[in-house]
N, C-alpha and C positions, 0 to 999 in steps of 0.2 A: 504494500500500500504506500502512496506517495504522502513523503511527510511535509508538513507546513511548519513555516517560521513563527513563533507565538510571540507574544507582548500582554503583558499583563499590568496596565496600570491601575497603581493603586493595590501592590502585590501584599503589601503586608497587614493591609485593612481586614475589617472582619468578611467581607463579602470577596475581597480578593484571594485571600489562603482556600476561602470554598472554592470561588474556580478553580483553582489550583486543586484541591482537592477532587472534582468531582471529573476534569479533563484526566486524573490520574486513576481515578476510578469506573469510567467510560472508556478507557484506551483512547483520548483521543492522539491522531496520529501529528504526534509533536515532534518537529526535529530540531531544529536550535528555539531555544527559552530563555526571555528576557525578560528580568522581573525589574517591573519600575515601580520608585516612590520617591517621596519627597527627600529633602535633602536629610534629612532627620533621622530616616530609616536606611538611609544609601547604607551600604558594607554590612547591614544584619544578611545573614546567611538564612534560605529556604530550603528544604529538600522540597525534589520532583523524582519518583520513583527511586534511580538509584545517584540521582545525581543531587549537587551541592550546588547551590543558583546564591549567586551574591548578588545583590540588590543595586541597582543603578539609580541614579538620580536622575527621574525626569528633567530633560529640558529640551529646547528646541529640535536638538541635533538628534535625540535619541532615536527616532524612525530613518534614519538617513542609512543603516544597517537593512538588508534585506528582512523584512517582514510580511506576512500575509495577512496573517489575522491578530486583531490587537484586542482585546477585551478590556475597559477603563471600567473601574469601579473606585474612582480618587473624589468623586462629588463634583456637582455642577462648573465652576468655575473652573477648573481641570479641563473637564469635558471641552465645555465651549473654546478651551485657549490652545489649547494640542490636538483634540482631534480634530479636526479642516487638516491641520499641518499633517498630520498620517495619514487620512485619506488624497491629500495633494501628492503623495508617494508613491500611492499606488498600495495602502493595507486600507483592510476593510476593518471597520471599527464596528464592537457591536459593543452600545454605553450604555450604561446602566442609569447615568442621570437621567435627570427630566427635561434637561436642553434643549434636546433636539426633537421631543417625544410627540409637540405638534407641529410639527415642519409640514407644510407637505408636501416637501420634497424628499422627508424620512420617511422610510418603513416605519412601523409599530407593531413588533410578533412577537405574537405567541405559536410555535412551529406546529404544535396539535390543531390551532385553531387558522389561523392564514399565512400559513408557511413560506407560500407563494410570495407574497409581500414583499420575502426577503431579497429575492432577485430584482426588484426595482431600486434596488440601492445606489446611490453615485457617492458612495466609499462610505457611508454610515449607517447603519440599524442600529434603531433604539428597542431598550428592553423594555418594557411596558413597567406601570407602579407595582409592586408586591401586591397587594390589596388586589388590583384589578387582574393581573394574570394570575389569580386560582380562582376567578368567575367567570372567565371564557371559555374556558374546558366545559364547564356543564349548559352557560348559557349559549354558548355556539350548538351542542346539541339538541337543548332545545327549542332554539330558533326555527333551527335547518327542519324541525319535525311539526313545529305547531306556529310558529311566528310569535315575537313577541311583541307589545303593545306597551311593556310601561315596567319598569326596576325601579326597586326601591333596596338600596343597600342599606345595612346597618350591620358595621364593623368591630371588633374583637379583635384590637391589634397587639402583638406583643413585643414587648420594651428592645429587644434585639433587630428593629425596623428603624432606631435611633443609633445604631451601633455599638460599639463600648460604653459608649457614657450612657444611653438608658439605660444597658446591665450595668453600669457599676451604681448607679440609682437606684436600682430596684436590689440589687443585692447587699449594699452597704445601708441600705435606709436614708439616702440623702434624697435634696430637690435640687441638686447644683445643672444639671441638666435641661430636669424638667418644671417647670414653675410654682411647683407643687409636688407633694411626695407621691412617690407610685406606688408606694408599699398601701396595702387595705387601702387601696383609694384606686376609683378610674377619673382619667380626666377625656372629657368630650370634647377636644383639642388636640390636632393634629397639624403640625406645620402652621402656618400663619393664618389671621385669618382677613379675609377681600372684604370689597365693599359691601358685598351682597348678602352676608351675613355665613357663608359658608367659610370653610377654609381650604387653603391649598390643596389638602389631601381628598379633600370631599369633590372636588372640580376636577384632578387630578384624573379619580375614578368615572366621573360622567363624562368627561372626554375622552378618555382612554377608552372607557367600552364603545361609545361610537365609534370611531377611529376602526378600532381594530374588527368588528364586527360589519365597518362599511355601512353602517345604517346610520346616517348623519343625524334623522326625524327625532332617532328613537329617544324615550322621555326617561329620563335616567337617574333619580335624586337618590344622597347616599348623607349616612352622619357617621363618621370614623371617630373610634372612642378609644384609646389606652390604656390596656390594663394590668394590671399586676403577672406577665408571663413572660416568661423566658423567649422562649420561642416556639413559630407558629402562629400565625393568622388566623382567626375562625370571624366569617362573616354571613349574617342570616340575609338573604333574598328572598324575597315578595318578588313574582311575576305576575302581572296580568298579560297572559297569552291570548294569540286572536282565535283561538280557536279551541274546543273540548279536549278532553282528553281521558285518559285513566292512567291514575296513580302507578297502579303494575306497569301499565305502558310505560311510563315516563320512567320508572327504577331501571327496567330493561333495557332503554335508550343509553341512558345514562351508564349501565355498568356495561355496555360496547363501547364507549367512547374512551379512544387511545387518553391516558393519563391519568384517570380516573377511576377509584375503586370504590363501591357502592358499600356502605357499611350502615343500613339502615334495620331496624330490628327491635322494636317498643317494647315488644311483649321480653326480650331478654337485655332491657336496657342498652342496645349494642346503637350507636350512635357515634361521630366523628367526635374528638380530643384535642388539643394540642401536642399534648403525651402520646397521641398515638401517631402526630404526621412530624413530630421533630428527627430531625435526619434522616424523610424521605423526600423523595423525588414526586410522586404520585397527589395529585389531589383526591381528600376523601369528601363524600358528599352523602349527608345521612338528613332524618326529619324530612322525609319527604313525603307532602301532605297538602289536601286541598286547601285554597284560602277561600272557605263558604261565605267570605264577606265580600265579595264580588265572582261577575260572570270569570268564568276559565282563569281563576286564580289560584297561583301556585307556590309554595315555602318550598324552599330549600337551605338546609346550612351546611356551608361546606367551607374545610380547612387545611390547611399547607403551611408547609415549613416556609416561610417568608425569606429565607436567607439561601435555602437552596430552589426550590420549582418561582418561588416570586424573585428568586436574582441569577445566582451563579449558574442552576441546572439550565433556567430559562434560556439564560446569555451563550451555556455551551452547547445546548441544542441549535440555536441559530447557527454557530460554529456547524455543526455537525453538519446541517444543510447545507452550507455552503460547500464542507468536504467535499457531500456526498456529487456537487453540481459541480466538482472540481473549480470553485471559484471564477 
């Protein structure tokens, strides 16, 4: 198999050691590996299967080396200021900020749900929000089988979507991060908040799912709330679909669809965790139940490890499709 040049900005972050962990856990076909970070981290040393990768200090020059694919996971301001310069190279960059995520001249994939996407790229794919790529997996299933009409998100996010410093808040009992403690407490506050009374991370997700689903129309509101958890995302959805359906139907839909494992099961308490999707790849998706307070409404709660399927898994699947397209 032909191997590619990798880049990994932003290597010694917490969302960056995952790519790195999950391209060594997928086989992905790596031949030379260059780990970047700030100047701060330059000369910390990383293993990559058997090998010893010393950390390079981002700067202009750093893509000027033969590179294919660059995977940035260093935060917005990074994003925006080096990748154009890597994609101007000729590497294809797949970021994980929010930079580039409404361009639309950028892709936005999720590889389970419009994969395709990825090949309109002119040098950059963004990775979609955590929060919003573990809802495309079941609601692209259930679009493509009943249409849908109207999402209402309400989010269950956990403190490792903030990086280190939510875990060391939520684990030491401070508020130095977050404006309030997270310990016995949730705060309905995520990233800033706009004019309109939402916040970044709530607009985040109602754009992002249009975007990536292609349905500009669709009516989308969502309230993201913070809560006392390591890691793992759990977000409850309300659908109003255009059309009937049945419950078994919609389970069986759902556990055929690539990514997704259906863990639904009342009568034996069996239902999705955060403890059950930390350190996997897989979206689980359980409570799945009519919403009798309107026509053809539907609850789902579904949950994923936010640091691997909402970043790193997501970002090396993009990778992967590109392999597989030979770039």
């Amino acid at each position: 198999m032909k191997k590619y040049n990798v880049a990994v900005v932003g290597a010694t972050g917490l969302v960056g050691r995952t790519i790195l962990k999950v391209m060594e856990e997928r086989r992905f076909p790596v031949g030379t590996l260059v780990c970047l970070a700030s100047k701060k981290s330059a000369g910390e040393v990383l293993k990559y299967e058997d090998r010893e990768i010393v950390v390079k200090e981002l700067d202009e020059n750093s893509f000027d080396e033969e590179i294919d694919i660059a995977f940035f996971s260093a935060g917005g301001s990074i994003s925006e200021k080096y990748a154009p310069i890597a994609a101007s190279k000729g590497v294809v960059v797949v970021d994980n900020s929010s930079v580039f995520r409404m361009n639309e001249q950028v892709p936005l994939v999720v590889p389970e749900v419009n994969g395709e996407d990825a090949f309109s790229n002119k040098g950059v794919i963004a990775n979609p929000n955590c929060s919003t790529i573990q809802c495309m997996l079941p609601l692209k299933a259930i679009m493509d089988n009943y249409g849908i009409k109207r999402v209402v998100y309400s989010s269950y996010q956990s403190v490792s979507g903030s990086g280190t410093k939510g875990l060391r808040d939520l684990d030491e009992g401070l508020s130095e991060f977050y404006p309030f403690p997270i310990q016995n407490n949730v705060l309905p506050h995520i990233d800033v908040f706009l004019e309109n009374g939402y916040t970044k991370e709530e607009m985040k997700m109602i754009e992002e799912t249009r975007k990536i689903l292609h349905a500009p129309e669709l009516k989308v509101t969502a309230t993201t709330v913070r809560v006392p958890v390591r890691f793992a995302h759990s977000v409850s959805v309300n659908l109003e679909l255009e059309k009937d359906f049945q419950v078994e139907d919609v389970k069986r839909i759902l556990s055929e669809f690539p990514g997704i494992i259906v863990k639904d099961d009342p009568d034996h308490k069996l239902y999705p965790m955060p403890i059950d999707a930390e350190g996997r790849d897989e979206v689980f998706v359980g409570r799945i139940r009519r919403d009798f307070s309107l026509e053809h409404g539907l609850n789902i709660w579904v949950v994923a490890d936010n640091i691997r399927k909402g970043a790193a898994t997501n970002a090396v699947q993009i990778g992967e499709l590109l392999v597989k397209r030979g770039i």
